[in-house]
C-alpha positions, -999 to 999 in steps of 0.1 A, spaced: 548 487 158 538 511 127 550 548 136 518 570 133 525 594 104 503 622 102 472 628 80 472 651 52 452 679 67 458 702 34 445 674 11 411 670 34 404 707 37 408 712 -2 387 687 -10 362 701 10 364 734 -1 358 719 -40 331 697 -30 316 732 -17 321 753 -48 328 751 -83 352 778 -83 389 777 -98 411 754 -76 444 767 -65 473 761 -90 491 728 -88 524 730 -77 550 705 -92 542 671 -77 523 685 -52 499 652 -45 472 673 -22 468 701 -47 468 680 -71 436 657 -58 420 688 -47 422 700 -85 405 668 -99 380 668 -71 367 703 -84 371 692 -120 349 661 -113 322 684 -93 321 709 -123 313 679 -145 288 663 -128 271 701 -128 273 701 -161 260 663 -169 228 666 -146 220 697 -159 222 682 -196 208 649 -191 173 659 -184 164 673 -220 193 659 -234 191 636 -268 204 600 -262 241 595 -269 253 583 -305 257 544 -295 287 526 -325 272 496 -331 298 463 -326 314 448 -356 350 446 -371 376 468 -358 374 502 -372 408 514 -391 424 543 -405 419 549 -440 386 526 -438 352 540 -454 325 527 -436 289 537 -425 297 532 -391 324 559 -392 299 584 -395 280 572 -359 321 572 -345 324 607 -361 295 616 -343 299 607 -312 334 623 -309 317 656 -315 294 648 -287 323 645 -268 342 676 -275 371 657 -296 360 667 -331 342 707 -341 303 701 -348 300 700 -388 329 671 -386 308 641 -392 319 620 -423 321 582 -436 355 582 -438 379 577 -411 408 602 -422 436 615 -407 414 645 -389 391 615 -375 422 597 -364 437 621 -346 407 623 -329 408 587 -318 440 587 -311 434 616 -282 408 597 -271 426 568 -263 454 586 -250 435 603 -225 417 571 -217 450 547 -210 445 528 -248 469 520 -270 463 551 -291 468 536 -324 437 556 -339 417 521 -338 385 515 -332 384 479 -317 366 465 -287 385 485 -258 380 518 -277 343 515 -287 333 505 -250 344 538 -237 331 555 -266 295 544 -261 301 554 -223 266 569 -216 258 602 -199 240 584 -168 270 559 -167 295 587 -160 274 606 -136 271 569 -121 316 571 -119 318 605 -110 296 607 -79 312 568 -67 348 584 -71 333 616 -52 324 594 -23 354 575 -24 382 601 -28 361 613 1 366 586 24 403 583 14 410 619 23 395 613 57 426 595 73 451 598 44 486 596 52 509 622 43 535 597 29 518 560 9 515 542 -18 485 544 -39 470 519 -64 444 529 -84 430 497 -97 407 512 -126 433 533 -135 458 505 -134 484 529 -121 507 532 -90 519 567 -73 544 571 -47 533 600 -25 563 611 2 550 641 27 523 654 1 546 654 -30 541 631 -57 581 613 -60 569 586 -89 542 570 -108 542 542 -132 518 518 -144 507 486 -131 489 451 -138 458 445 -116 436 415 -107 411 401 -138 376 401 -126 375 368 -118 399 374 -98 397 412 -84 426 426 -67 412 436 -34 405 473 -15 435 469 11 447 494 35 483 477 41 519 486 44 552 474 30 575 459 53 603 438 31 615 443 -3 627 410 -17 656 409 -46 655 381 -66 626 362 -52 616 333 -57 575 324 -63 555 299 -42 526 295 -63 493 304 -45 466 290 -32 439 299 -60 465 300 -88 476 260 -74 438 250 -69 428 264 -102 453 264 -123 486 244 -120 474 212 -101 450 205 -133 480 216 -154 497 186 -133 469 156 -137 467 166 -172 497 167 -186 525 156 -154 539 190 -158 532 227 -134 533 244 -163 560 266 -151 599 272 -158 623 260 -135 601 253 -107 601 226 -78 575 205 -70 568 193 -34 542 164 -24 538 156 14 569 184 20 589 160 -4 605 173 -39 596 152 -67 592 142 -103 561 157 -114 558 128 -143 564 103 -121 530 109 -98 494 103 -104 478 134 -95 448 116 -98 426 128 -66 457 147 -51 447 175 -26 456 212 -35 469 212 5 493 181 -1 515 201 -32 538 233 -31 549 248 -64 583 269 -61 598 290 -91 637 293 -87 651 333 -90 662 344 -123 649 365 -150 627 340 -156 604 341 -127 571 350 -129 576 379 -101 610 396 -123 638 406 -98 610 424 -74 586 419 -45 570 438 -23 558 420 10 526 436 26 513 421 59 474 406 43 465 373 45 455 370 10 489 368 0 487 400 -22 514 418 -28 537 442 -55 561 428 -77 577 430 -110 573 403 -136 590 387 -165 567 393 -192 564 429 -194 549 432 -228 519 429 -209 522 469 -202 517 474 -242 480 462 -233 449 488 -233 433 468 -202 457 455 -183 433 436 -154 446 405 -162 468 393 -126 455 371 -100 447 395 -73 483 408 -69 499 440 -89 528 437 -113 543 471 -117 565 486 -149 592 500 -126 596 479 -97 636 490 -95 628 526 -90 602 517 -64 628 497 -46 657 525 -49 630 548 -30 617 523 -5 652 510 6 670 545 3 664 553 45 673 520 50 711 528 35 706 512 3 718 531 -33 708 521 -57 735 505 -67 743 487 -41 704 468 -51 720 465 -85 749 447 -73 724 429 -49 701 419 -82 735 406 -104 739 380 -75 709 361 -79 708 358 -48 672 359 -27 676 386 0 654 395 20 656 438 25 633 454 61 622 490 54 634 513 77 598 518 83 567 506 67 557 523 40 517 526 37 497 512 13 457 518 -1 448 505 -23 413 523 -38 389 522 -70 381 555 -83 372 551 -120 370 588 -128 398 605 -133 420 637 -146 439 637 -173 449 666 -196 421 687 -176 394 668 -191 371 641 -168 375 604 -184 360 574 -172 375 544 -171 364 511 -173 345 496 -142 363 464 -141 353 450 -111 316 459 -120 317 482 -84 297 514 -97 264 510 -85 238 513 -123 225 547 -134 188 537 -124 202 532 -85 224 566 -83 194 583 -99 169 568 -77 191 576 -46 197 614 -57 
C-alpha cells in the first residue's frame, strides 16, 4: 500500500492568495518549493494584468520573417525586424534598432535564449525565431492554461514528489516542501507525447537491461528487421516464438510485432545508461538515464518515445535509495559490477507529471514552446474570457 503523505497546505493557500492579488509575494526562502510556486503564480498573474490591458490598443507584434539562420557579425535587413522585436520585449533600450547584429544585439539574444532553455549561442535559427515571434494573445493563451493547471496541481500536491515539467523539459525533486535537486530531462516527440501521469517510483534498477517497447518494436525495429535482418541496436537479443535467434537468418516477411522481443544487454552502451526508474503505468513509461547524452546540448529536447531520459540519473538514485540504506557508494560499487539489480524504495516516491508552459526564470515570465500542441488558440481563450 502507498503511505498517505500529506498535502502541501502552504503551497495551496499561497497560491490562492496570488491568484487574489497582485501584491509582492513573500520572499523565497532557499529551496523552498511552496514559496517558490507561490512566487511564479503571482509573477504570472501580474503579467497577464499587464498583457490584457495592452493587447486591446496595442500595435501587432514585430513578426522575423523565416530564412537562413541569423548570425553574429551578419548585416542583414532582417536584423533590424529581430532588433525590433527584442525592444518590444524588454531585452534591448527603445532607440536600439539597427541592421547589424553586433555584439549589443547579441548579447541580447543570447539572454533570450538563456532564459528561454536555448542553446544561447546569440543565433537566430529556427528554435530561437519561434519564440521570438511568440504573439501577445499566444502568451495570454500559456499563461492562463498554466494558471489553471498549477491550480489543479496545488489542490492535492504532496509535500514530498517528483515533478516533470514536460514543456520545460526539466525534472525537480521536492522532499517535504524543499526543492533537494533539479536537472534537465528528454521528453516524448509529439508524435509520441510523454503522457500527464500521476504515478510513483517503486524500484530503481542499476544496470538495466532494455526490452524494447511496444510502439518503438511495431514502428520502428521490426521494419528495421525485414529490411535489413538486423534490430538496429547494439548488443541486443532477438527472441521469435520465446526462442533466441539469428536475426539474418529469418524472414520477417509478415512476422507479427506480438511473436518478437528485442532485449539490450547492460553496459554503457544501453540505450537506458546505468539507470531506471520503474513507475507502476501500464504504458511502460518510466525515468532513466541514457547513453547518448549529447542529446542535453539540444535547444528542444522532445525527442523520446513517451519516456523521460534525465541528465543526472546517479544523483536521483543516491536520493531515492538513501532511506533504503544505500550510499552512494555502495550504488557506485553496485554500477562497476554490471550487474542488473533490482533496488525497492523504502517507500514510493510520488510522481506528476504536468504541462505548464509558462514559466519563471530570472523574474521574468517566458513561454515555452507548446509541444504537445495542448494550449487551447488565442481566439478560444478570448472567446471564453
Amino acid at each position: 500500500m502507498i503511505p498517505r503523505i500529506a498535502v502541501l497546505p502552504a503551497l495551496v493557500a499561497l497560491l490562492l492568495a496570488a491568484a487574489l492579488s497582485a501584491a509582492a509575494p513573500p520572499p523565497v526562502r532557499a529551496g523552498g518549493f511552496d514559496q517558490g510556486m507561490a512566487r511564479w503564480v503571482a509573477a504570472l498573474e501580474t503579467r497577464l494584468v499587464a498583457l490584457e490591458e495592452e493587447l486591446p490598443g496595442a500595435p501587432p507584434a514585430t513578426r522575423i520573417v523565416g530564412g537562413p539562420v541569423l548570425k553574429p557579425g551578419m548585416v542583414d535587413t532582417r536584423v533590424f525586424d529581430l532588433t525590433r522585436r527584442l525592444v518590444e520585449l524588454g531585452y534591448l533600450e527603445p532607440g536600439s534598432e539597427r541592421d547589424a547584429l553586433d555584439e549589443l544585439v547579441t548579447a541580447a539574444v543570447v539572454s533570450f535564449q538563456a532564459e528561454r532553455g536555448l542553446n544561447p549561442d546569440g543565433k537566430v535559427g529556427g528554435a530561437t525565431l519561434a519564440a521570438l515571434n511568440l504573439t501577445p494573445a499566444e502568451e495570454v493563451a500559456s499563461i492562463r492554461e498554466t494558471l489553471s493547471r498549477i491550480a489543479e496541481f496545488a489542490a492535492s500536491a504532496p509535500a514530498t514528489l517528483v515533478l516533470v515539467n514536460l514543456p520545460a523539459q526539466d525534472l525537480t525533486l521536492v522532499r517535504d516542501g524543499e526543492t533537494v535537486l533539479t536537472m534537465d530531462t528528454v521528453v516524448g516527440s509529439p508524435s509520441r507525447p510523454t503522457p500527464l501521469l500521476t504515478d510513483t517510483i517503486t524500484h530503481v534498477v542499476v544496470n538495466p537491461t532494455w526490452t524494447v517497447p511496444p510502439t518503438v518494436l511495431k514502428q520502428d525495429k521490426l521494419p528495421s528487421l525485414r529490411r535489413t535482418g538486423r534490430p538496429g541496436i547494439d548488443h541486443a537479443t532477438v527472441w521469435l516464438d520465446g526462442e533466441p535467434v539469428d536475426p539474418a537468418a529469418v524472414d520477417w516477411t509478415g512476422v507479427s510485432p506480438r511473436r518478437v522481443r528485442i532485449v539490450q544487454s547492460a553496459g554503457d552502451h544501453n540505450a537506458l545508461g546505468r539507470f531506471r526508474f520503474n513507475l507502476t503505468n501500464g504504458d511502460h513509461i518510466y525515468l532513466h538515464g541514457t547513453n547518448a547524452p549529447r542529446v542535453f546540448g539540444r535547444d528542444r529536447r522532445a525527442v523520446s518515445s513517451g519516456c523521460v531520459r534525465l541528465a543526472d540519473p546517479e544523483a536521483l538514485a543516491d536520493d531515492l535509495l538513501r532511506s533504503a540504506g544505500f550510499t552512494p557508494e555502495r550504488i557506485a560499487s553496485l554500477v562497476g559490477t554490471g550487474e542488473t539489480r533490482w533496488l525497492r524504495l523504502a517507500e514510493p516516491m510520488p510522481v506528476r507529471f504536468v504541462y505548464w508552459p509558462a514559466v519563471l526564470r530570472n523574474d521574468r515570465v517566458v513561454v515555452l514552446p507548446d509541444i504537445y500542441g495542448i494550449v487551447p488558440p488565442p481566439e478560444l481563450v478570448a472567446a471564453a474570457n
